[in-house]
N, C-alpha and C positions, 0 to 999 in steps of 0.2 A: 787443751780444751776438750778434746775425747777423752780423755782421764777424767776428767770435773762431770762432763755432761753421762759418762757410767755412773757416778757414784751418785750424782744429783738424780736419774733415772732409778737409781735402787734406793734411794732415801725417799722418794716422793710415794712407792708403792706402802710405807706405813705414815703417810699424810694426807689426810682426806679433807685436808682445809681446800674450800675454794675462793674465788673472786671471780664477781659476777657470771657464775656457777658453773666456771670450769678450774680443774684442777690447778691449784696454788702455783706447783713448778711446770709447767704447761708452756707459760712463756719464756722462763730460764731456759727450758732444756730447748725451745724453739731457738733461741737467738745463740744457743752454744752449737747447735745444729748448723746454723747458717754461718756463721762465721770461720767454722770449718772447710764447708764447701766453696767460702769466698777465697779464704787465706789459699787452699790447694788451689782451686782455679787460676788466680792471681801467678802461681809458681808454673800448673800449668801452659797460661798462653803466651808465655814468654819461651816455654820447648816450642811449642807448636810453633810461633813466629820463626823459629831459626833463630833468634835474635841473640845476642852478646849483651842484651842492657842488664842481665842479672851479675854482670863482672864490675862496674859504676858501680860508683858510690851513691851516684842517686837514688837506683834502685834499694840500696840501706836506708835509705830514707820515707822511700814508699814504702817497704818494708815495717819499717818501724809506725808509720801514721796506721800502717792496718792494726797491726796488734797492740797498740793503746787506743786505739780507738774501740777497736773490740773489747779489750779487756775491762775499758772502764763503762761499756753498756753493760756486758754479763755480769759485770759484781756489782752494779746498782741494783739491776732484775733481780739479781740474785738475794742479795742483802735484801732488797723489800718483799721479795718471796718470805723470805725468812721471821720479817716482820708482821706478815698475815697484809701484807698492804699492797696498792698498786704502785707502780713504779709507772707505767702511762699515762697522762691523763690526771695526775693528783697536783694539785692546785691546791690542798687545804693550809699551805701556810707558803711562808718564804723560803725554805728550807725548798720543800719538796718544788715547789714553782721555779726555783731555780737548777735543781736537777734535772728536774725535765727538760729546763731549756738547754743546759748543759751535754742532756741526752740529746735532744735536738743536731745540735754544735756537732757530737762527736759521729751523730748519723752522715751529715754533712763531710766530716775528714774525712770516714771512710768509705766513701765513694768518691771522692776527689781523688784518692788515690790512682783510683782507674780511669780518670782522664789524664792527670800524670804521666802513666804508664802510659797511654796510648799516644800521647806528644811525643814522647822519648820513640816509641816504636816506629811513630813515621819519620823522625825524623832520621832513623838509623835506617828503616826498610825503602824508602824514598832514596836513598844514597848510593843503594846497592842492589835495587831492582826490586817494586814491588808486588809480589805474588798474592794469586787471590786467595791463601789461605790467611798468609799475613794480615791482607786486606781484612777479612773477616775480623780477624782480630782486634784490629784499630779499628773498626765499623761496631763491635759488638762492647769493647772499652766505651766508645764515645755515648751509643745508644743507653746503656749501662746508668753513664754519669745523668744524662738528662731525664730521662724518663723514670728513674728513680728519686730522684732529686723532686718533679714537680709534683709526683703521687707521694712521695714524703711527705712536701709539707703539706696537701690535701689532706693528708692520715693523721697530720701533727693534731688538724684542727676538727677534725672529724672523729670523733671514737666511732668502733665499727659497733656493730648491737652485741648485744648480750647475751649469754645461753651457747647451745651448743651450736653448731652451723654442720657442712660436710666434713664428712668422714676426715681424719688426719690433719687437714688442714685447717680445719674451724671457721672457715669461710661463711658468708651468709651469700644469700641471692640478691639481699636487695640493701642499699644506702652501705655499701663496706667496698672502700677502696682496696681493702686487700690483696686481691684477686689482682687486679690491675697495677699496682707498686711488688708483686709476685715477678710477674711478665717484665716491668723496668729492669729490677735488680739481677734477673737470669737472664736477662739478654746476653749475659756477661759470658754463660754457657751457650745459650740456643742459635747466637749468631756467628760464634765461631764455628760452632759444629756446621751448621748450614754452609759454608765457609767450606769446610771440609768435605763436605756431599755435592756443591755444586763444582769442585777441583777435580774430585773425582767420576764423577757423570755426565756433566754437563759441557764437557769440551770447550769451542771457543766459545760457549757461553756462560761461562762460567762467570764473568765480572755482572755480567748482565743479570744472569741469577740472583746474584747475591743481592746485588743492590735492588731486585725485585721483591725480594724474600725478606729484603730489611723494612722496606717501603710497608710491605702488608702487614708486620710486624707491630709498627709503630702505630699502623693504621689499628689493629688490633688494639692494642693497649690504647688508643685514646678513644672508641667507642666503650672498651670497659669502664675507662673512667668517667667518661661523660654521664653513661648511665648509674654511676655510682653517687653520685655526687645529688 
């Protein structure tokens, strides 16, 4: 996917086709971007846990939902980049009405994957004493699934506006879920690491941290979304 998302990043500088007047591969290379940081993540908090569930078979299996799942958002994005079309949001026949839904579907695997993985992790770290980095971990999997999951389907039914928004990430300020389904799906990152800071600083308060840090968290992400909507 870093191999595709180089050469699709050097192809797009002699294409200056847009949709809805940002650059044509703009969301290809965005979703080749993030699928990267999810797949590494995903191998990441399974070192961080300590944990033994990457020797399972199950984990071949969470494995595998992530990378068809990815694979088959990038090469629609991509394919309809190609086609001068949207790949979001296009409803102009059966065809595409049903990719979308299908994109829908396959947004859904792969985030299932990380409640998966975090069933698997307590029930492994639960068995054998669990630690508050661990904890983060399976706190930052579960927060992950839900809060990604319910600004998904807000964003499924919501197009965000049109034009350019902030800098790199193309955000708007006002009616764009973005910002807030951003914060669900990195929770995947930001609660482990918290995780990691409150084990290391915060001594016997370290459980209490966290689950303080997760609370404001969520609390976050649903005042973004309230105001988006």
């Amino acid at each position: 996917m870093v191999f595709v998302l180089l050469v699709t990043l050097i192809h797009s500088q002699n294409d200056d086709r847009t949709i809805r007047d940002i650059g044509i591969w703009v969301k290809p290379m965005k979703f080749m971007a993030a699928t990267v940081l999810f797949g590494l993540s995903t191998v990441w908090l399974v070192r961080l846990a300590n944990s033994n569930v990457d020797q399972t078979k199950i984990y071949y299996w969470i494995t595998t939902v992530i990378i068809l799942t990815s694979f088959f958002e990038v090469a629609y994005i991509s394919f309809q980049a190609y086609q001068g079309e949207q790949s979001h949001y296009n409803r102009n026949d059966r065809f595409h009405a049903l990719m979308f839904g299908l994109m829908g579907l396959a947004a859904v695997g792969l985030i299932s994957s990380q409640i998966w993985l975090a069933w698997e992790l307590w029930n492994e770290q639960t068995a054998k004493g669990l630690t508050v980095v661990s904890f983060g971990v399976i706190v930052g999997l579960t927060i992950t699934f839900f809060l990604s999951l319910i600004s998904g389907i807000l964003l499924g039914g919501n197009q965000p506006p049109a034009g350019q928004g902030l800098p790199i990430v193309g955000w708007h300020l006002y009616k764009d879920i973005r910002p807030s389904h951003f914060l669900g799906v990195h929770a995947q990152q930001f609660i482990p690491l918290l995780g990691l800071f409150a084990n290391r600083y915060l001594g016997d308060f370290a459980f209490s941290g966290l689950v303080i840090g997760s609370i404001i968290y969520t609390l976050t992400w649903t005042v973004l979304t309230w105001f988006s909507i």
